[in-house]
ZAMARGU-4260 file (C-alpha; in steps of 0.2 Angstrom, whole numbers, plus 5000, padded with zeros to 4 digits):
<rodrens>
0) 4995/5058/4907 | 5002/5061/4891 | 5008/5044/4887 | 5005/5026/4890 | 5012/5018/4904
5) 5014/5000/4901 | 5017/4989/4919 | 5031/4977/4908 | 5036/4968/4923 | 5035/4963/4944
10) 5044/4955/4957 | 5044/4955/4976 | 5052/4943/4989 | 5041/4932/5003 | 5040/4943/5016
15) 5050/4939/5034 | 5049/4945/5052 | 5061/4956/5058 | 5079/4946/5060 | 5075/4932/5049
20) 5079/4943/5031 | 5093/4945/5020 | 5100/4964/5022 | 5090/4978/5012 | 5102/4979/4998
25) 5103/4960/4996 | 5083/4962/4996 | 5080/4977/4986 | 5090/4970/4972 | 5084/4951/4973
30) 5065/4959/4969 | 5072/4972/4955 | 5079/4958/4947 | 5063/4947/4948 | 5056/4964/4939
35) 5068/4964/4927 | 5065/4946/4922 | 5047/4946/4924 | 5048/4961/4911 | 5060/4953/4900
40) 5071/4969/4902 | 5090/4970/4903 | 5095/4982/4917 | 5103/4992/4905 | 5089/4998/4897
45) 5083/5007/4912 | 5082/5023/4909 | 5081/5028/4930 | 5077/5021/4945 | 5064/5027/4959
50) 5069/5018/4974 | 5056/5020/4992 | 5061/5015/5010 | 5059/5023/5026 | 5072/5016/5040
55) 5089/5022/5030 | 5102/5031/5028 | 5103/5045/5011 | 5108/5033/4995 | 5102/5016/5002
60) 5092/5015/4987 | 5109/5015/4977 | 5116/5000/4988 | 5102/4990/4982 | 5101/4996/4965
65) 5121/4992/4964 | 5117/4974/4967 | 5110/4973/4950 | 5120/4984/4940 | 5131/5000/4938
70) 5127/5007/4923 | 5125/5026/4930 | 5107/5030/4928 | 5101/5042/4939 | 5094/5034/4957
75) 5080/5046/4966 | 5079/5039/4987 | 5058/5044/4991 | 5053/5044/5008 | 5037/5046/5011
80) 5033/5036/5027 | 5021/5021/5020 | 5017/5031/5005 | 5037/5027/5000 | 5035/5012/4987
85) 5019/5019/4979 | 5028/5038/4978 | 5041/5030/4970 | 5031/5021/4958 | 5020/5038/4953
90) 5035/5046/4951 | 5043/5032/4939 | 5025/5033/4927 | 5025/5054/4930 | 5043/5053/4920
95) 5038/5041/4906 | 5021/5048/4904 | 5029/5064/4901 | 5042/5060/4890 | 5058/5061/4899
100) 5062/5042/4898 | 5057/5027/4892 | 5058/5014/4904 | 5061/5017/4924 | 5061/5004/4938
105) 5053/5007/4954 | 5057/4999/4968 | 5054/4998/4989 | 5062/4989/5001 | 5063/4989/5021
110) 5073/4981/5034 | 5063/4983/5052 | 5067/4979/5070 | 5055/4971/5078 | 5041/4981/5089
115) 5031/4994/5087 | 5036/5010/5075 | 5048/5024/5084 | 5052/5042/5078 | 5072/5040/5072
120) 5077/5057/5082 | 5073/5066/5097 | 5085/5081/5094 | 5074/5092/5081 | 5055/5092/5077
125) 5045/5076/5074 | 5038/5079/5056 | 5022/5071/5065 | 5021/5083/5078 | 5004/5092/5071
130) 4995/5077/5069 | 5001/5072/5089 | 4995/5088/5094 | 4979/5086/5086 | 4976/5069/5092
135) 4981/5073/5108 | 4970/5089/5107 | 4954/5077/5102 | 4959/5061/5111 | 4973/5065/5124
140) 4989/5051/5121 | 4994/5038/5128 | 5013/5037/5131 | 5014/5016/5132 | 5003/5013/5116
145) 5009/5012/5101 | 5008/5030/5095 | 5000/5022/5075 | 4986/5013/5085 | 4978/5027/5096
150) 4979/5037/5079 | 4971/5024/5069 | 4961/5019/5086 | 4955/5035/5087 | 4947/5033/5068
155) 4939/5019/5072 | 4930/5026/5087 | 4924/5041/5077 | 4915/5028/5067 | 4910/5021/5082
160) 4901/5035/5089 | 4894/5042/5073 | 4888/5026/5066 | 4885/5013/5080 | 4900/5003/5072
165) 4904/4986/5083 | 4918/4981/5087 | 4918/4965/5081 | 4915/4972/5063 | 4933/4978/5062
170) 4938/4962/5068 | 4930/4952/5055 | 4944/4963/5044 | 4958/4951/5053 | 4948/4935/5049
175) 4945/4939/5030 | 4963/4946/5030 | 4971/4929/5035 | 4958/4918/5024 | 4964/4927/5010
180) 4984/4927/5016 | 4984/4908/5018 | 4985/4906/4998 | 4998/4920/4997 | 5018/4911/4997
185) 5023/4930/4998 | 5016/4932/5015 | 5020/4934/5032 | 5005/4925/5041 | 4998/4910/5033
190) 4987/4904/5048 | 4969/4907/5046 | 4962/4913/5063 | 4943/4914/5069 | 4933/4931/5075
195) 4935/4924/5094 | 4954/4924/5093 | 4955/4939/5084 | 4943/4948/5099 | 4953/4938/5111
200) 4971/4944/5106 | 4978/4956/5118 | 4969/4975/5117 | 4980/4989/5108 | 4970/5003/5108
205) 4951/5001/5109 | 4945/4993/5096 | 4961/4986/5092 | 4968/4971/5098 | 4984/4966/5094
210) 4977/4953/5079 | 4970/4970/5071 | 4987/4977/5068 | 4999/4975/5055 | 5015/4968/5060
215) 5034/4974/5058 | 5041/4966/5041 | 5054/4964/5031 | 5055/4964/5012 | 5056/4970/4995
220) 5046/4971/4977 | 5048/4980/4961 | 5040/4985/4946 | 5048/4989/4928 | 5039/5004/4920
225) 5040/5007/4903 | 5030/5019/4886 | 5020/5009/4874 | 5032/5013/4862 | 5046/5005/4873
230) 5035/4989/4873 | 5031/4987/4855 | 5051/4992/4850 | 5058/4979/4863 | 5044/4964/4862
235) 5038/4968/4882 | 5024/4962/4891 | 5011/4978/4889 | 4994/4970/4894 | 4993/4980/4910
240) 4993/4999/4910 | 4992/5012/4923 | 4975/5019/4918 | 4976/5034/4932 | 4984/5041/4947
245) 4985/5054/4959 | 4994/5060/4973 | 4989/5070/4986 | 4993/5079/5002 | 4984/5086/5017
250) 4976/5100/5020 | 4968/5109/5032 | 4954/5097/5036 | 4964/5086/5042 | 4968/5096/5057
255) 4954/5107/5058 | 4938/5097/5056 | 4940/5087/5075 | 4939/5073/5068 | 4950/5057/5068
260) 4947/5049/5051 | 4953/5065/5043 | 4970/5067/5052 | 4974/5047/5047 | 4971/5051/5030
265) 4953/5051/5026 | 4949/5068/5015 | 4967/5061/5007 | 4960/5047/5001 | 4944/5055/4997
270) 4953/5067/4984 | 4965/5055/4976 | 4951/5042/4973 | 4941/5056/4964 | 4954/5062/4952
275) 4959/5044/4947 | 4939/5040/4945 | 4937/5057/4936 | 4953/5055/4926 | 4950/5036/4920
280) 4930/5040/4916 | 4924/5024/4928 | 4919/5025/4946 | 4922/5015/4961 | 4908/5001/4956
285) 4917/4995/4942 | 4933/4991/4952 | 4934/4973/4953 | 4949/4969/4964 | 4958/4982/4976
290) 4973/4982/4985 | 4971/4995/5000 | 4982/5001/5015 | 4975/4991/5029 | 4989/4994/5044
295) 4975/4992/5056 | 4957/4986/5052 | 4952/5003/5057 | 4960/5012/5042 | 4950/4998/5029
300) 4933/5002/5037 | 4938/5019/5033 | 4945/5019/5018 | 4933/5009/5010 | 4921/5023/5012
305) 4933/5036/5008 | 4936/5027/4990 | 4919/5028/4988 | 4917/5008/4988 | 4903/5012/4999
310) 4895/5027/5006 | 4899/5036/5022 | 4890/5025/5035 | 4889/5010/5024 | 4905/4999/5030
315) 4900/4988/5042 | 4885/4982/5030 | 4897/4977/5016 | 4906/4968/5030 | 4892/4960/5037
320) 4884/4956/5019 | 4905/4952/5013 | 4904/4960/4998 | 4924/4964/5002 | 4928/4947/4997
325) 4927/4932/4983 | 4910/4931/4978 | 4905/4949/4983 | 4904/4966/4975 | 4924/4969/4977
330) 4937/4958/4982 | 4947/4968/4992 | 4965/4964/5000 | 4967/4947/4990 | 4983/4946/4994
335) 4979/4947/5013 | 4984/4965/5013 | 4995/4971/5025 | 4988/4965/5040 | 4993/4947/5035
340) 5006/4948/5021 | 5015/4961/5031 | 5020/4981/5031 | 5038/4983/5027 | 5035/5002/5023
345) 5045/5005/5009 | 5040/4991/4998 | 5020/4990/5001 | 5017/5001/4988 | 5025/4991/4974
350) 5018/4974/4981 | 5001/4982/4981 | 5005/4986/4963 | 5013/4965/4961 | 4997/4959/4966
355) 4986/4969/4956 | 4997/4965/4940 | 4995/4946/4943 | 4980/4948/4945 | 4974/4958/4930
360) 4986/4942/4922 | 4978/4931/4929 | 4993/4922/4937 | 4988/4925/4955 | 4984/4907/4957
365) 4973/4902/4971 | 4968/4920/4975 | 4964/4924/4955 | 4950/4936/4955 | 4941/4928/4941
370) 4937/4942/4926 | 4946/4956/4935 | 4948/4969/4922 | 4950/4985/4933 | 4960/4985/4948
375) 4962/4998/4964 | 4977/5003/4974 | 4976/5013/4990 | 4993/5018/4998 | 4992/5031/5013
380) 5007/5038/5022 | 5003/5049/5038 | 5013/5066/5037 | 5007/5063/5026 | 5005/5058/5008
385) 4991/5046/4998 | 4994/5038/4982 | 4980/5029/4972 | 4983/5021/4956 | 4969/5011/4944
390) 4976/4999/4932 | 4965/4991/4919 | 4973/4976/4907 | 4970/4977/4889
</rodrens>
C-alpha cells in the first residue's frame, strides 16, 4: 500500500432475526450514517462508496446509500457471498491507498428470511456447483441438510479423523461464543448457554448441532475510510489504520487435495493470512484480539490454524487450555462472532472491522480487550473469496 489508510469512523445497527428489521435501504443508511458521525465526516466529502450484500437486486447498494445522500459519487454493488462487506471494504482502502480518492465509505447490509441459506436460481449453473461436486465426491450429500453445514461438517470430520478432535471441543466454541455475545447490545443472542445444551440442541450435520450454526440475520454496519492526509486536513479520527490486507481466491487445492478443510476455505485463509503477516512485518503471536469468520464452530477450529494462531493439530489444546478468550493468548470473537452476534452476509465483514476499531479505542466496554494494539480480521466467502485485514492503533 502506497498510502495510509486511516479507519476515521464506524457504525452498525443491533442485529435482528429475520421479520423483525427495518427494510435493507432503511438499514444500510441508519449504519452509514452512524459511520459518518462516528468519523465526524459530512457525506459530502465522500469521495465513493463500496457497498456489500448478497440477497439483492443490481443497485441495492444505491437505495441505501440514497437515504443518506444524493450527491453523485460513484456507488460500486460487491457480491461476494460472506466475503461481500469485507470485499467492499478492501476495495474502499485499495482506492485511497492508491491514490484515486481521498475518502470512501464502505458499507454491507442484508435482509434474510428466515431458515437455512438457498441458491436464488435453478434455471442456469450454481456458481457452487464445483465445490458440490467435490463434496459430494468426498462425502456424498445430503439433500434435507442444510447444504453449508455438511460443507463446514465435512471440515470438521477431517479434523476429526486426522487429529482425534471431540466433538465436544467444537461445542465448547458455542459456549465461549455466547459468554462473550452476552456483553454485545449489537447482538443477536444474548443468552449464555452451557456445553450440555449446546451438545443437546438438535444434530445438523455431525458434529454440528444446531447451537453450532450461525443463524439467519438481519443488519447493517459501515466504515468511513479515509488518507492520512484527508485526516490531518479535516481534524478526523486517525488513531486506527489498516496495517495490511489481502485477498485471495482459490485454487486448485481446494478441489484437488480431498480434503474438506481446503474446499471451505482453508489454503484461502492460509495465503491471505501470510501476505498480511509478511506485509505488516509481525506474525500471528503478536495479534492480540481477532475477529474471525465462525458460521459454524467447525470453520473456527479451522481457521484458527489456518491463520497460523496455532499449528495444524493444535486447536483443540488452545480450546481446552482457553487461550481464545479473555485471559489467554488471543481473545478471539469478542464480539461473540457470528455464531452469536449473528451472520447477515453482507454486513459481517464491516462489523468485524466495528468491533476491532472499538476495540483498538478502547470503547468496547464490557468486552474491551485491555492493551490491544494489533487486531485480526478473517472474512471467508465459499466460491469463494477470503479477505484478511490487520489493524494496528497508533
Amino acid at each position: 500500500m502506497s498510502r495510509t489508510v486511516c479507519v476515521a469512523g464506524v457504525g452498525m445497527i443491533p442485529f435482528t432475526k429475520p421479520g423483525a428489521s427495518d427494510s435493507y435501504p432503511k438499514m444500510g443508511a441508519a449504519a452509514a450514517k452512524a459511520a459518518l458521525k462516528d468519523a465526524g465526516v459530512d457525506y459530502g466529502l465522500i469521495d465513493q462508496a463500496y457497498v456489500g450484500y448478497v440477497f439483492g437486486d443490481s443497485t441495492s447498494g444505491q437505495a441505501a446509500v440514497y437515504g443518506v445522500g444524493l450527491s453523485g459519487i460513484p456507488v460500486f454493488n460487491v457480491n461476494n457471498n460472506c466475503a461481500s462487506g469485507s470485499s467492499a471494504l478492501f476495495l474502499a482502502r485499495q482506492a485511497i491507498a492508491n491514490g484515486s480518492v481521498e475518502c470512501a465509505l464502505a458499507l454491507g447490509f442484508e435482509q434474510m428470511v428466515a431458515g437455512a441459506l438457498k441458491p436464488a436460481y435453478d434455471d442456469r449453473p450454481s456458481p457452487m456447483q464445483r465445490f458440490v461436486e467435490t463434496m459430494t465426491a468426498l462425502q456424498g450429500i445430503e439433500p434435507q441438510t442444510p447444504r453449508a453445514a455438511q460443507f463446514f461438517g465435512g471440515g470438521a470430520r477431517v479434523h476429526m479423523q486426522k487429529y482425534g478432535t471431540r466433538p465436544e471441543t467444537f461445542a465448547r466454541i458455542s459456549v465461549k461464543a455466547r459468554r462473550h455475545g452476552a456483553n454485545n447490545p449489537y447482538a443477536v443472542f444474548r443468552q449464555e448457554v452451557s456445553l450440555e445444551a449446546v451438545l443437546d440442541s438438535p444434530m445438523i450435520f455431525e458434529p454440528l448441532t444446531r447451537l453450532q450454526c450461525c443463524p439467519p440475520t438481519c443488519g447493517a454496519a459501515a466504515a468511513v475510510l479515509c488518507s492520512a492526509e484527508f485526516a490531518r486536513k479535516h481534524g478526523v479520527e486517525s488513531r486506527v489504520t489498516i496495517a495490511a490486507q489481502a485477498m485471495t481466491t482459490d485454487r486448485n487445492s481446494t478441489f484437488d487435495e480431498g480434503d474438506m478443510r481446503r474446499v471451505v476455505g482453508y489454503d484461502m485463509t492460509a495465503r491471505a493470512a501470510a501476505q498480511v503477516y509478511e506485509a505488516a512485518g509481525i506474525g500471528p503471536e503478536d495479534v492480540d484480539v481477532v475477529e474471525l469468520h465462525d458460521c459454524f464452530t467447525a470453520n473456527e477450529l479451522i481457521s484458527y490454524e489456518a491463520l497460523g494462531l496455532v499449528s495444524e493439530g493444535g486447536a483443540e489444546r488452545f480450546i481446552m487450555d482457553e487461550d481464545n478468550t479473555y485471559g489467554g493468548r488471543v481473545v478471539v470473537n469478542p464480539s461473540g462472532g457470528l455464531l452469536s452476534k449473528g451472520h447477515p452476509l453482507g454486513a459481517t465483514g464491516l462489523a468485524q472491522c466495528v468491533e476491532l476499531v472499538w476495540q483498538l479505542r478502547g470503547q468496547a466496554e464490557a468486552r474491551q480487550v485491555q492493551g490491544a494494539r494489533l487486531a485480526l480480521q478473517h472474512n471467508l466467502g465459499l466460491g469463494g473469496a477470503c479477505v484478511v485485514t490487520l489493524y494496528q492503533v497508533a
